[in-house]
PyMOL Python script that loads the backbone (N, CA, C, O; Angstrom):
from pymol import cmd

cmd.read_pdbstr("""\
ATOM      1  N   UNK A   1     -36.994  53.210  -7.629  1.00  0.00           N
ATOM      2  CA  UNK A   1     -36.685  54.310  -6.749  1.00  0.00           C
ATOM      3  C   UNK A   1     -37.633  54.246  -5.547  1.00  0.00           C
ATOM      4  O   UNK A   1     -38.838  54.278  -5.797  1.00  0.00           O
ATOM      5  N   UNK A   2     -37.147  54.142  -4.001  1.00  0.00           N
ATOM      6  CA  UNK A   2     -37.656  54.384  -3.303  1.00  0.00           C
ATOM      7  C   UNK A   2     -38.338  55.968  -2.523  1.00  0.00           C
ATOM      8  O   UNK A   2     -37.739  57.044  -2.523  1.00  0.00           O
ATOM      9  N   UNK A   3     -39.332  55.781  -2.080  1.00  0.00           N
ATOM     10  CA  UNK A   3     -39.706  57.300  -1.423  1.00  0.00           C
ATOM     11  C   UNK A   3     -38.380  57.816  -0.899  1.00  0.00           C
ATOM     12  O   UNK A   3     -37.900  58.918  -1.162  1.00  0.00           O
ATOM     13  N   UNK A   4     -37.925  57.012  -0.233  1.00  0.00           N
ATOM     14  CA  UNK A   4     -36.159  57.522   0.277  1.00  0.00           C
ATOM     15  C   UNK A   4     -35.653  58.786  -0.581  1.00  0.00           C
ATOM     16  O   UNK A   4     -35.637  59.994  -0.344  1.00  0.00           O
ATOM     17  N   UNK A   5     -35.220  57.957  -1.745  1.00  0.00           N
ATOM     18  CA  UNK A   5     -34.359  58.353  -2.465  1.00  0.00           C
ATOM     19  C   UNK A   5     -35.474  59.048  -3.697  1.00  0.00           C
ATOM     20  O   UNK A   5     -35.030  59.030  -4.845  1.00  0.00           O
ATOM     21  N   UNK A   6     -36.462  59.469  -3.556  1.00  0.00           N
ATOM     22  CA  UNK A   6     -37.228  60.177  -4.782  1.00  0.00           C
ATOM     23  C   UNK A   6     -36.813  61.546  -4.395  1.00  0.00           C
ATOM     24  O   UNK A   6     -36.410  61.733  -3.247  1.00  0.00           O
ATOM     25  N   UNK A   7     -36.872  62.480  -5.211  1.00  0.00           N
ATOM     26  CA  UNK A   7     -36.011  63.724  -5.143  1.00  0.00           C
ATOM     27  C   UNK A   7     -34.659  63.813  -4.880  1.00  0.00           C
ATOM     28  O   UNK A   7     -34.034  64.873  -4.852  1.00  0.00           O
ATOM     29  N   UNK A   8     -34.097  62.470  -4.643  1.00  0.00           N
ATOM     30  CA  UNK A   8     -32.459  62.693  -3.905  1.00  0.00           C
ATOM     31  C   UNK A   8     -31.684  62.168  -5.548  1.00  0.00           C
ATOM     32  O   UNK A   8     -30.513  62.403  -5.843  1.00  0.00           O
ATOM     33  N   UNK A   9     -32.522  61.553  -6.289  1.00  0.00           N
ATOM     34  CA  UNK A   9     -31.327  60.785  -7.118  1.00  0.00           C
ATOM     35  C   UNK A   9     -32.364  61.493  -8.308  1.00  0.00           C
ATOM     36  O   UNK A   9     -33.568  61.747  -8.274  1.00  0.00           O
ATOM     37  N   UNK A  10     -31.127  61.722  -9.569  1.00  0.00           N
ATOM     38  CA  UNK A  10     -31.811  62.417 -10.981  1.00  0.00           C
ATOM     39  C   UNK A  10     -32.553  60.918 -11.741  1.00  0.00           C
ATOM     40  O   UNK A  10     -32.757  59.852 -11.160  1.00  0.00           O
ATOM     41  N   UNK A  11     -32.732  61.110 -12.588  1.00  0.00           N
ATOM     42  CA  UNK A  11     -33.024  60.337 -13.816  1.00  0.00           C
ATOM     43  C   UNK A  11     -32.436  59.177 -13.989  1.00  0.00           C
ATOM     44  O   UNK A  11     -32.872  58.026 -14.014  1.00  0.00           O
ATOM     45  N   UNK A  12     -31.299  59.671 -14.117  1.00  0.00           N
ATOM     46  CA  UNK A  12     -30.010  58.758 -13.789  1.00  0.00           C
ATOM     47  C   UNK A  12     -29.295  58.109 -12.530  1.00  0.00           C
ATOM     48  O   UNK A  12     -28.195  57.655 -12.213  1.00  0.00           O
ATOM     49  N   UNK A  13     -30.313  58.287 -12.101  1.00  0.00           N
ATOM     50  CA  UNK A  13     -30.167  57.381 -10.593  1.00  0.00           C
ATOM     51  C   UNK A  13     -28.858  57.954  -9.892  1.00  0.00           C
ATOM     52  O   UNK A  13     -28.281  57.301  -9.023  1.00  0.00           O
ATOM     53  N   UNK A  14     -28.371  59.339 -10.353  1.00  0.00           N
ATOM     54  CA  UNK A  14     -27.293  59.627  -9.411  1.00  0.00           C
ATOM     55  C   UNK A  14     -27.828  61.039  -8.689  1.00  0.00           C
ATOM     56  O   UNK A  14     -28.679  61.787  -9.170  1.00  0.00           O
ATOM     57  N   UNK A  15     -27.126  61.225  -7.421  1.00  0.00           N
ATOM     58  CA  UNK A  15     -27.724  62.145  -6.781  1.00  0.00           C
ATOM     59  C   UNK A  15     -27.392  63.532  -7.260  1.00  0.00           C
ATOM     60  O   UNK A  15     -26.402  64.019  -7.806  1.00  0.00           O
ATOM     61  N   UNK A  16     -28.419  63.947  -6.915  1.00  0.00           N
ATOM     62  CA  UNK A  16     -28.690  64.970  -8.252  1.00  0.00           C
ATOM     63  C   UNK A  16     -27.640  66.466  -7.068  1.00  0.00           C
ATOM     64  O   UNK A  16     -27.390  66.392  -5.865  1.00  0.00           O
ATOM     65  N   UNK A  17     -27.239  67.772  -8.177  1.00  0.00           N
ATOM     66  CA  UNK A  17     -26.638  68.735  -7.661  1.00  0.00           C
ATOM     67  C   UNK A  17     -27.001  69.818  -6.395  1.00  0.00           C
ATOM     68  O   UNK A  17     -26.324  70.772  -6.011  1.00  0.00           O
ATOM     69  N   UNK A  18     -28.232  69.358  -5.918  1.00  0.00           N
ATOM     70  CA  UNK A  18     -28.861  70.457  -4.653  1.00  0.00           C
ATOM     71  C   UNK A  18     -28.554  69.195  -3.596  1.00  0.00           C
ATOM     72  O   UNK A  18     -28.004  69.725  -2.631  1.00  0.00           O
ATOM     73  N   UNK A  19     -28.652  67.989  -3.397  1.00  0.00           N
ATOM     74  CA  UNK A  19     -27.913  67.329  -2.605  1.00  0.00           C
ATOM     75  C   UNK A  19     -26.736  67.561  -2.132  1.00  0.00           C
ATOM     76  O   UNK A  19     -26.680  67.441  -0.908  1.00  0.00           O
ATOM     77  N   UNK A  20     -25.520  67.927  -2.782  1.00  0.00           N
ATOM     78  CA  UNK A  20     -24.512  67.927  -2.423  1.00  0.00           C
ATOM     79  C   UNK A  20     -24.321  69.586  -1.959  1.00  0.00           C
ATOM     80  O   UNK A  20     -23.427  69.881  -1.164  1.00  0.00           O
ATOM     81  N   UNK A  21     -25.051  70.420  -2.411  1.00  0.00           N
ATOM     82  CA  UNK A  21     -25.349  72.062  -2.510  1.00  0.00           C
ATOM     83  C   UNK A  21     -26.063  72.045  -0.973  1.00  0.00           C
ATOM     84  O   UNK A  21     -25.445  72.646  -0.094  1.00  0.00           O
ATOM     85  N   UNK A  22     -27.328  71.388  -0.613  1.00  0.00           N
ATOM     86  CA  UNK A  22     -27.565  70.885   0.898  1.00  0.00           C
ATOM     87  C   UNK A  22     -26.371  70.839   2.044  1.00  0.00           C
ATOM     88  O   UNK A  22     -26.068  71.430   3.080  1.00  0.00           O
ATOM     89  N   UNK A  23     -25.815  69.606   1.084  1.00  0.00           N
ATOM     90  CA  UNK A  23     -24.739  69.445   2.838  1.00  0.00           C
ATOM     91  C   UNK A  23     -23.699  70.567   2.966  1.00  0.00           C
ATOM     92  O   UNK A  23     -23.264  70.958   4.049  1.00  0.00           O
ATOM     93  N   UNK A  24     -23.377  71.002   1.894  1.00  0.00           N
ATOM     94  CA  UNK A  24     -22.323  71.968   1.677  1.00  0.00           C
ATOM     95  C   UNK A  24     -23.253  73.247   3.362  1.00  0.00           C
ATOM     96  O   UNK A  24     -22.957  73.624   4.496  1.00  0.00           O
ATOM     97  N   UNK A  25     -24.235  73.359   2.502  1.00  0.00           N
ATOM     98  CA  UNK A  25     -24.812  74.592   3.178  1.00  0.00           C
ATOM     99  C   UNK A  25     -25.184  74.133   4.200  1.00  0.00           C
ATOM    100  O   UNK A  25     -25.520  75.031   4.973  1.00  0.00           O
ATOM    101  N   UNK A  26     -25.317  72.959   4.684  1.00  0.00           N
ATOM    102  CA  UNK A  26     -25.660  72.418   6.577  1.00  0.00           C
ATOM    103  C   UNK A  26     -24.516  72.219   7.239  1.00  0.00           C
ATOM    104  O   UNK A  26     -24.411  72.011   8.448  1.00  0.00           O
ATOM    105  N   UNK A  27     -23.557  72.290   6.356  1.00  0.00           N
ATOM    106  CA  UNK A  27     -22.891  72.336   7.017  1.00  0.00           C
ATOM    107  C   UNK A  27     -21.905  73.413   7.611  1.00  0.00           C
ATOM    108  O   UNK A  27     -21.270  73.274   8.657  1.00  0.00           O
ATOM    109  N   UNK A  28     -21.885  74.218   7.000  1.00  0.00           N
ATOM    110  CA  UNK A  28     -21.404  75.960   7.297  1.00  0.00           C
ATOM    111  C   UNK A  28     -22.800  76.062   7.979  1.00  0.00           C
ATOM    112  O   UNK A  28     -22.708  76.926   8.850  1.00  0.00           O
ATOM    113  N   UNK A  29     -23.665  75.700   7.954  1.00  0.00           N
ATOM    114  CA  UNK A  29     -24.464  76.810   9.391  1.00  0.00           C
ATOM    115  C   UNK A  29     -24.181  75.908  10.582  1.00  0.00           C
ATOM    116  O   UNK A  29     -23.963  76.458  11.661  1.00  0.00           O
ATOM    117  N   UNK A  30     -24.161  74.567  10.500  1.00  0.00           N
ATOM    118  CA  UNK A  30     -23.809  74.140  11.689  1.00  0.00           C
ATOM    119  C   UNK A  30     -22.073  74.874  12.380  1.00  0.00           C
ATOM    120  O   UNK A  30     -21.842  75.416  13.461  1.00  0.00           O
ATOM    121  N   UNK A  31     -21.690  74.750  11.896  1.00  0.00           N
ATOM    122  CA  UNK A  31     -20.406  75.756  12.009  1.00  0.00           C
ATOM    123  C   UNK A  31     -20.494  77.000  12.447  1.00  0.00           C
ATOM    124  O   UNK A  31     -19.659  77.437  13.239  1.00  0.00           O
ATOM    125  N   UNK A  32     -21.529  77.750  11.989  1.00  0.00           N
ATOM    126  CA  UNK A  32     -21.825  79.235  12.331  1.00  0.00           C
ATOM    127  C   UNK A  32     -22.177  79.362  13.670  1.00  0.00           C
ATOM    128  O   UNK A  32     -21.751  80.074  14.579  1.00  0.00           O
ATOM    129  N   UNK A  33     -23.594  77.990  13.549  1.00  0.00           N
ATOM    130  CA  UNK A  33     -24.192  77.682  14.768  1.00  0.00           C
ATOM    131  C   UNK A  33     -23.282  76.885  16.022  1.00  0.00           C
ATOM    132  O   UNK A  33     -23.872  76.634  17.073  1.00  0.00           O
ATOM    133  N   UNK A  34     -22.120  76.579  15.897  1.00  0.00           N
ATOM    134  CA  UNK A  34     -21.712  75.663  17.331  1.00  0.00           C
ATOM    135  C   UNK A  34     -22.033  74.581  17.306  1.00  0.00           C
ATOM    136  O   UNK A  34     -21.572  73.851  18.183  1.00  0.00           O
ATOM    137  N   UNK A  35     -22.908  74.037  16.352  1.00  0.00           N
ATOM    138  CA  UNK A  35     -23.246  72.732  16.759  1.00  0.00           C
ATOM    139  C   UNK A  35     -22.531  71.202  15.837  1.00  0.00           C
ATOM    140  O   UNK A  35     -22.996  70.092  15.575  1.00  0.00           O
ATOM    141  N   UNK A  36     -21.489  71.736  15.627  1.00  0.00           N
ATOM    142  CA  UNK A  36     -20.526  70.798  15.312  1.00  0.00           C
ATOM    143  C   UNK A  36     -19.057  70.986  15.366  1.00  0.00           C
ATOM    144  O   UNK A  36     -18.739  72.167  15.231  1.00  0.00           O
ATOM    145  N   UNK A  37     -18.212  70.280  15.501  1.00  0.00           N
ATOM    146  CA  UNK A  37     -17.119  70.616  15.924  1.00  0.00           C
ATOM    147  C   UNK A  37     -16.250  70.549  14.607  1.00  0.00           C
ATOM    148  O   UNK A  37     -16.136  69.641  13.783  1.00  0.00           O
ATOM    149  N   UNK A  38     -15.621  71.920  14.680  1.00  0.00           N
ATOM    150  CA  UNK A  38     -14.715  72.237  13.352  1.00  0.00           C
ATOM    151  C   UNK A  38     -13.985  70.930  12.590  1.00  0.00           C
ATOM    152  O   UNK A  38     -14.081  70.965  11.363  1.00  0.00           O
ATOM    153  N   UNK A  39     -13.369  69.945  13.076  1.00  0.00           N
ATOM    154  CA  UNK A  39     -12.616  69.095  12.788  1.00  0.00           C
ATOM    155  C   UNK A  39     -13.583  67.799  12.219  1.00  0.00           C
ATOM    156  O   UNK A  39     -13.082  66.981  11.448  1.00  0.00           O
ATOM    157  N   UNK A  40     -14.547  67.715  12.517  1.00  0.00           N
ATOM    158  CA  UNK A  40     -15.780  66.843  12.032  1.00  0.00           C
ATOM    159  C   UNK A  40     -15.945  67.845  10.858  1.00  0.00           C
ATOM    160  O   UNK A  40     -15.371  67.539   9.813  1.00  0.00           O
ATOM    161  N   UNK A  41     -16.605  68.923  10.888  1.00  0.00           N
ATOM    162  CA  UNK A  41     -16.767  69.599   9.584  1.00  0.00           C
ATOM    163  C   UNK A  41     -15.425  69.898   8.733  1.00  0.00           C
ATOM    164  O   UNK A  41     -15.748  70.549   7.739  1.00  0.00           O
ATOM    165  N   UNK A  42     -14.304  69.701   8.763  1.00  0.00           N
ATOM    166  CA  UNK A  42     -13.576  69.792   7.800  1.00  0.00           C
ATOM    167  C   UNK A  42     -13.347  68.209   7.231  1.00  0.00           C
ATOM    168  O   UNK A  42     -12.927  67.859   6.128  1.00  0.00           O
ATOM    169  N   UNK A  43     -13.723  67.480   8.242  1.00  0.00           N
ATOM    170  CA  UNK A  43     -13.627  65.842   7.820  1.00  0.00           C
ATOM    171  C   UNK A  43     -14.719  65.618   6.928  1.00  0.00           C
ATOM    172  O   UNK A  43     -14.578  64.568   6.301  1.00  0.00           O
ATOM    173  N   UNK A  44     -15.987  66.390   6.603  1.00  0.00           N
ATOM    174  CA  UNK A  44     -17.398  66.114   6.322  1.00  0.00           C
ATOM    175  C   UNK A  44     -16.834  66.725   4.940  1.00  0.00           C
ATOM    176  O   UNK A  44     -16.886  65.900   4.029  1.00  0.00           O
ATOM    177  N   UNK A  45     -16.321  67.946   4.582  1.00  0.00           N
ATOM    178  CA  UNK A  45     -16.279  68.956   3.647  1.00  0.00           C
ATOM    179  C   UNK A  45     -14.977  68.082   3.036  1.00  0.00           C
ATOM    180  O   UNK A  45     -15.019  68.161   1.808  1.00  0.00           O
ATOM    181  N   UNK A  46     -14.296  67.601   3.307  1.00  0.00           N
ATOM    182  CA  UNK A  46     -13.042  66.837   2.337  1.00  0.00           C
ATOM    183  C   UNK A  46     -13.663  65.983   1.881  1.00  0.00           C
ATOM    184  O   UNK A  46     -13.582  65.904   0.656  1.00  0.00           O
ATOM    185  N   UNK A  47     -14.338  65.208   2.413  1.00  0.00           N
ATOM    186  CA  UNK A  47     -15.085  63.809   1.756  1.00  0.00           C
ATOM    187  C   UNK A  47     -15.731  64.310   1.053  1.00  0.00           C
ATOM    188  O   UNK A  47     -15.591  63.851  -0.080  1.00  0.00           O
ATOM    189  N   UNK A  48     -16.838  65.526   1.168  1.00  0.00           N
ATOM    190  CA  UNK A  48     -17.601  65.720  -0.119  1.00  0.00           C
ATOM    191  C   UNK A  48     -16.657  66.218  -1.343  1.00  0.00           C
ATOM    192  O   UNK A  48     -16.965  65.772  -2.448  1.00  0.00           O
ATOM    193  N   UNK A  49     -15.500  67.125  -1.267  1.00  0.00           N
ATOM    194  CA  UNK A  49     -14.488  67.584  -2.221  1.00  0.00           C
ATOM    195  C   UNK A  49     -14.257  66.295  -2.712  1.00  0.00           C
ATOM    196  O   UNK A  49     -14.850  66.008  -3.752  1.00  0.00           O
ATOM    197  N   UNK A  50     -13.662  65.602  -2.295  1.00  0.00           N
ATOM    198  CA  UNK A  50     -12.862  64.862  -3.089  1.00  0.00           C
ATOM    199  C   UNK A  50     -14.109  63.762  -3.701  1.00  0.00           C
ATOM    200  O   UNK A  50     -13.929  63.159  -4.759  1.00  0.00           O
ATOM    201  N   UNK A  51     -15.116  63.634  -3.049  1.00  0.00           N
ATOM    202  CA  UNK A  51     -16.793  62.808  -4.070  1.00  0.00           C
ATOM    203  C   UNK A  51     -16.846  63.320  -5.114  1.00  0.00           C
ATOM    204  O   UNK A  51     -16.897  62.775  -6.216  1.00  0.00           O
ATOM    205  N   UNK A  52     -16.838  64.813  -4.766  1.00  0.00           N
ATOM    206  CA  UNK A  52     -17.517  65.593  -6.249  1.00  0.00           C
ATOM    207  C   UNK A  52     -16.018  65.603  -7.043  1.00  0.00           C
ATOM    208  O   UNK A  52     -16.032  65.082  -8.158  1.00  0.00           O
ATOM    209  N   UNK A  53     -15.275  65.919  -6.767  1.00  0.00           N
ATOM    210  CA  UNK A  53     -13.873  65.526  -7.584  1.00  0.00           C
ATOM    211  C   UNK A  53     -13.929  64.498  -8.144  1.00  0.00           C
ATOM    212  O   UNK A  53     -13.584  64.381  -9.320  1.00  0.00           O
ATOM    213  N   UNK A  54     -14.354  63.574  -7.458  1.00  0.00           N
ATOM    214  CA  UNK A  54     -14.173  62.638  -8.718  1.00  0.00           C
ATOM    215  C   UNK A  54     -15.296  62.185  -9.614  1.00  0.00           C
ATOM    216  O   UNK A  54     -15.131  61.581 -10.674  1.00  0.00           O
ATOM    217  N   UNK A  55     -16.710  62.607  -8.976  1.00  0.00           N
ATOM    218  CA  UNK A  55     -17.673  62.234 -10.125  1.00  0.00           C
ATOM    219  C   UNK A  55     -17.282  63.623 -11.534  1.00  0.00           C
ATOM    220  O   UNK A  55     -17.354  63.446 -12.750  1.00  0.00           O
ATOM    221  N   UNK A  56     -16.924  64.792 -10.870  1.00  0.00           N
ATOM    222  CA  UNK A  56     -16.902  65.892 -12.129  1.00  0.00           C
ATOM    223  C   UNK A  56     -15.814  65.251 -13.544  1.00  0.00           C
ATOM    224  O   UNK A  56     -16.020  65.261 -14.758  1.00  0.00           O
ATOM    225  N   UNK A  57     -14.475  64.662 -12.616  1.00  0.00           N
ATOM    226  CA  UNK A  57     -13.950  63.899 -13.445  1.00  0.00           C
ATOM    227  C   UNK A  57     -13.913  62.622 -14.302  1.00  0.00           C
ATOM    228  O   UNK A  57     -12.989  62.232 -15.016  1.00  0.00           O
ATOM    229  N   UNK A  58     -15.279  61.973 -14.052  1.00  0.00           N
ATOM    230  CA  UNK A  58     -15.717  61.029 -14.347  1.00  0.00           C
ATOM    231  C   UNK A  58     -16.093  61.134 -16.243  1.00  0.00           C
ATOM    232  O   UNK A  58     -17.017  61.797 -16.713  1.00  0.00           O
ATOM    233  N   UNK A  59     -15.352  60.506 -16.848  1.00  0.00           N
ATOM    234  CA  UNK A  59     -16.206  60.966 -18.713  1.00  0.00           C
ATOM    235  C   UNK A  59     -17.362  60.465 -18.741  1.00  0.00           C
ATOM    236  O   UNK A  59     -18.072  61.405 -19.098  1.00  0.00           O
ATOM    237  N   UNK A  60     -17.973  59.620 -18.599  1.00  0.00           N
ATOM    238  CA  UNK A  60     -19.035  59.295 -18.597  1.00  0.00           C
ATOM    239  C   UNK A  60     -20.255  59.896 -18.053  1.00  0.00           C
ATOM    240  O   UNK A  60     -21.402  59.600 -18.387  1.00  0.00           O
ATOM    241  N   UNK A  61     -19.844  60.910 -17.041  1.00  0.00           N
ATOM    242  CA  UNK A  61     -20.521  61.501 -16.411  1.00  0.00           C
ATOM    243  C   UNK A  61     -21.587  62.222 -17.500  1.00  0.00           C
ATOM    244  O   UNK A  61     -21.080  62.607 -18.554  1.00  0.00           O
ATOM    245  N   UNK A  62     -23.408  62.481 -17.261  1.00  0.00           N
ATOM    246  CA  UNK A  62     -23.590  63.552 -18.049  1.00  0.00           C
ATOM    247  C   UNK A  62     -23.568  65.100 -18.086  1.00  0.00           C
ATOM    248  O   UNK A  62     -23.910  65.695 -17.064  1.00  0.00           O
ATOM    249  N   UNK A  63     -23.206  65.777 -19.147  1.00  0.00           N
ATOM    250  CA  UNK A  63     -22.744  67.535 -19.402  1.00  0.00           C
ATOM    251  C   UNK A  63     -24.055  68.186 -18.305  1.00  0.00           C
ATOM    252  O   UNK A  63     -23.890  69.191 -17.615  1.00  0.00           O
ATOM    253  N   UNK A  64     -25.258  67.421 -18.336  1.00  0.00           N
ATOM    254  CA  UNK A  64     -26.509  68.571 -17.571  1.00  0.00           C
ATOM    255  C   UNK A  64     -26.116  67.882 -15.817  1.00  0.00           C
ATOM    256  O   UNK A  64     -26.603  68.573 -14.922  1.00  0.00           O
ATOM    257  N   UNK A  65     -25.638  67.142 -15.536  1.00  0.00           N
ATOM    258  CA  UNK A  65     -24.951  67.053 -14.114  1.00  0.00           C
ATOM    259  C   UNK A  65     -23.477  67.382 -13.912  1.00  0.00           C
ATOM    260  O   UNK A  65     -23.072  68.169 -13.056  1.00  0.00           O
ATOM    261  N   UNK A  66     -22.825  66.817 -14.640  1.00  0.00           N
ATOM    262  CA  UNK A  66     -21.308  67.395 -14.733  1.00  0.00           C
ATOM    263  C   UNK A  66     -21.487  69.557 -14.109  1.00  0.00           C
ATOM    264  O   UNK A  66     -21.090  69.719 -12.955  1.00  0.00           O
ATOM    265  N   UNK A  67     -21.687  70.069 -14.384  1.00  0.00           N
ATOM    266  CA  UNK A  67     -22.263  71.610 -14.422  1.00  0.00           C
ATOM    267  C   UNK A  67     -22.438  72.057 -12.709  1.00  0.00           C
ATOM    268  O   UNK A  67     -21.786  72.607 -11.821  1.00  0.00           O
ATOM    269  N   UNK A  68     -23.636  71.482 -12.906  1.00  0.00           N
ATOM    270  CA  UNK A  68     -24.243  71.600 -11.189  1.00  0.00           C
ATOM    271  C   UNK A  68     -23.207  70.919 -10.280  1.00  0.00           C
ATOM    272  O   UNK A  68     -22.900  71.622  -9.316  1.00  0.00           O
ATOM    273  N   UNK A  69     -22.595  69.732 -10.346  1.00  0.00           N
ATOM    274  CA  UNK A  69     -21.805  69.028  -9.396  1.00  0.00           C
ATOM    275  C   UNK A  69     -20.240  70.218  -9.472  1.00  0.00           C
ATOM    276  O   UNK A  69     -19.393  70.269  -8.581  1.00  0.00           O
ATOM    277  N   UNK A  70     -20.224  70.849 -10.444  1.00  0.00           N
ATOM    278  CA  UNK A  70     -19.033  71.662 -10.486  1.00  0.00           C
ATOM    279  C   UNK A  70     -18.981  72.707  -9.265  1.00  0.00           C
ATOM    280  O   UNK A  70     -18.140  73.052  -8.434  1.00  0.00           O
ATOM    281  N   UNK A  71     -21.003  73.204  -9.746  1.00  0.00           N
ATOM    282  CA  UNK A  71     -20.710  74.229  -8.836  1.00  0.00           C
ATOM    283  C   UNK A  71     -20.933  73.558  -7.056  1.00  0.00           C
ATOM    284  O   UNK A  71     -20.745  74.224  -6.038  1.00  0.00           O
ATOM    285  N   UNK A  72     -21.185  72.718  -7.085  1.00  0.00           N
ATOM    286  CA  UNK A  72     -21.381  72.393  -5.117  1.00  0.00           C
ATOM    287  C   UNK A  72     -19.685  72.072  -5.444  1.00  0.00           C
ATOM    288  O   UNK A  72     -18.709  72.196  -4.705  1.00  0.00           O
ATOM    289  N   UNK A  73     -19.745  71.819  -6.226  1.00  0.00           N
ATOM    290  CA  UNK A  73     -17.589  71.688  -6.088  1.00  0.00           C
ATOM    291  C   UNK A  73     -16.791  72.862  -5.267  1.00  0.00           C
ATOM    292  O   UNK A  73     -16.275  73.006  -4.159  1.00  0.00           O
ATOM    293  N   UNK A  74     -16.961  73.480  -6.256  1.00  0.00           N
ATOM    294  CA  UNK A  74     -16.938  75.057  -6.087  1.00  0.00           C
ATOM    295  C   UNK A  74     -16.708  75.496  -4.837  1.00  0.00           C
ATOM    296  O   UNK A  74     -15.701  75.753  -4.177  1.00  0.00           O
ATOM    297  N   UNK A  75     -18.543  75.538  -4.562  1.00  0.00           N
ATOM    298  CA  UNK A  75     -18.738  75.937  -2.951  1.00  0.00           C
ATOM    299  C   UNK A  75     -17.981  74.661  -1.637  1.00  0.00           C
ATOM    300  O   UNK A  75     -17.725  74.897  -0.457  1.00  0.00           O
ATOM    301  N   UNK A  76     -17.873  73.918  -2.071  1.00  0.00           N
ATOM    302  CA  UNK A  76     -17.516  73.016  -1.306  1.00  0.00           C
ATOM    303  C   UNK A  76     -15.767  73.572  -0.856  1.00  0.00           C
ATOM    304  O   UNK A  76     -15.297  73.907   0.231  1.00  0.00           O
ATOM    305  N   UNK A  77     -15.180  73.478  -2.163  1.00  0.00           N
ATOM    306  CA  UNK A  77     -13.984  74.016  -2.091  1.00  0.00           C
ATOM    307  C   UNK A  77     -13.482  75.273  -0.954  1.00  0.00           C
ATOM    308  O   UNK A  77     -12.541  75.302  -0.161  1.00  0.00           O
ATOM    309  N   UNK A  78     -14.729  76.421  -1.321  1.00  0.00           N
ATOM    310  CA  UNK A  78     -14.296  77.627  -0.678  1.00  0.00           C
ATOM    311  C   UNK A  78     -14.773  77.667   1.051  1.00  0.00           C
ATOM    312  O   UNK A  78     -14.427  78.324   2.032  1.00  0.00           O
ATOM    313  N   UNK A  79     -15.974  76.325   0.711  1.00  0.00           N
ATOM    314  CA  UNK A  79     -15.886  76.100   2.792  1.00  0.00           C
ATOM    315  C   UNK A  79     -14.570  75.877   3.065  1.00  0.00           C
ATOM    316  O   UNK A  79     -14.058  76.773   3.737  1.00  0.00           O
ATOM    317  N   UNK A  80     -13.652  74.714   2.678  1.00  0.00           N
ATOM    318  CA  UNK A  80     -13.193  73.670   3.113  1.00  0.00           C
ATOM    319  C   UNK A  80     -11.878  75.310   3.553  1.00  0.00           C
ATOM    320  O   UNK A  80     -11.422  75.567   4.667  1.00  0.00           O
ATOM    321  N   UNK A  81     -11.675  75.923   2.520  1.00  0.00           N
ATOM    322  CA  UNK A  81     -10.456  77.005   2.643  1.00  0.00           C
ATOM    323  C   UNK A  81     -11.212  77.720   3.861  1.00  0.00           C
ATOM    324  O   UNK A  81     -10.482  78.038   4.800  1.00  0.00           O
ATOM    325  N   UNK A  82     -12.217  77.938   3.944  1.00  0.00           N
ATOM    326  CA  UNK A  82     -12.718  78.809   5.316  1.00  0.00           C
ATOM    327  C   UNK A  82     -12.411  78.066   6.764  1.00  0.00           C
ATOM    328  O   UNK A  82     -12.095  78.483   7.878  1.00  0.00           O
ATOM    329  N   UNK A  83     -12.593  77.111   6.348  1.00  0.00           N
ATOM    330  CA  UNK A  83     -12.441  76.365   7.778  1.00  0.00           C
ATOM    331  C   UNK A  83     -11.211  75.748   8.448  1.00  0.00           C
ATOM    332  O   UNK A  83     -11.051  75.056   9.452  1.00  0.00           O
ATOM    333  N   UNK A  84     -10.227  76.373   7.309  1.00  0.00           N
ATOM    334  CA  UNK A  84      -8.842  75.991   7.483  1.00  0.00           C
ATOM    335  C   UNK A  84      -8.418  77.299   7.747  1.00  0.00           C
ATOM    336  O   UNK A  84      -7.200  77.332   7.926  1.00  0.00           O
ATOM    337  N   UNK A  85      -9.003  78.462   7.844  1.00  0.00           N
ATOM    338  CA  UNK A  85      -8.424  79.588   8.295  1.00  0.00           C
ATOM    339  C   UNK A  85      -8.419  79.803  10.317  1.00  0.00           C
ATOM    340  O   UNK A  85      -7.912  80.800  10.831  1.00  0.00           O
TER     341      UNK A  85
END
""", "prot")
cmd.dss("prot")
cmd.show_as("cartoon", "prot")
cmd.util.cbc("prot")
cmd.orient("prot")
């Protein structure tokens, strides 16, 4: 593990659930704030939906990440419906 990636990746060398909980949330304030353009942030917020979609669906995945990746799912989900309003 590099300094890079120390705090970014779990145990398991996958990136752990406040990562994806991060961009979720930088990215609705950049939105709030003007400083990105809606159509980039709904392009940013699908790619993370459909990431975490498919690691949550992953079996192999483990139950103490499976959980957390649900919920930036979650939130991810209810940007992506905000920004389509």
């Amino acid at each position: 593990m590099t300094k890079e990636t120390k705090g970014v990746l779990d145990s398991d060398g996958l990136p752990s659930h406040d990562y994806f909980l991060d961009a979720v949330n930088h990215i609705d304030d950049a939105v709030g704030n003007k400083t990105i353009a809606i159509g980039a942030a709904k392009g940013i917020v699908y790619s993370l939906v459909e990431t975490l979609g498919s690691m949550v669906g992953d079996p192999d995945l483990p139950s103490h990440l499976k959980s957390g990746y649900m919920g930036a799912l979650d939130l991810a989900v209810e940007l992506e419906a905000k920004l389509s309003k």
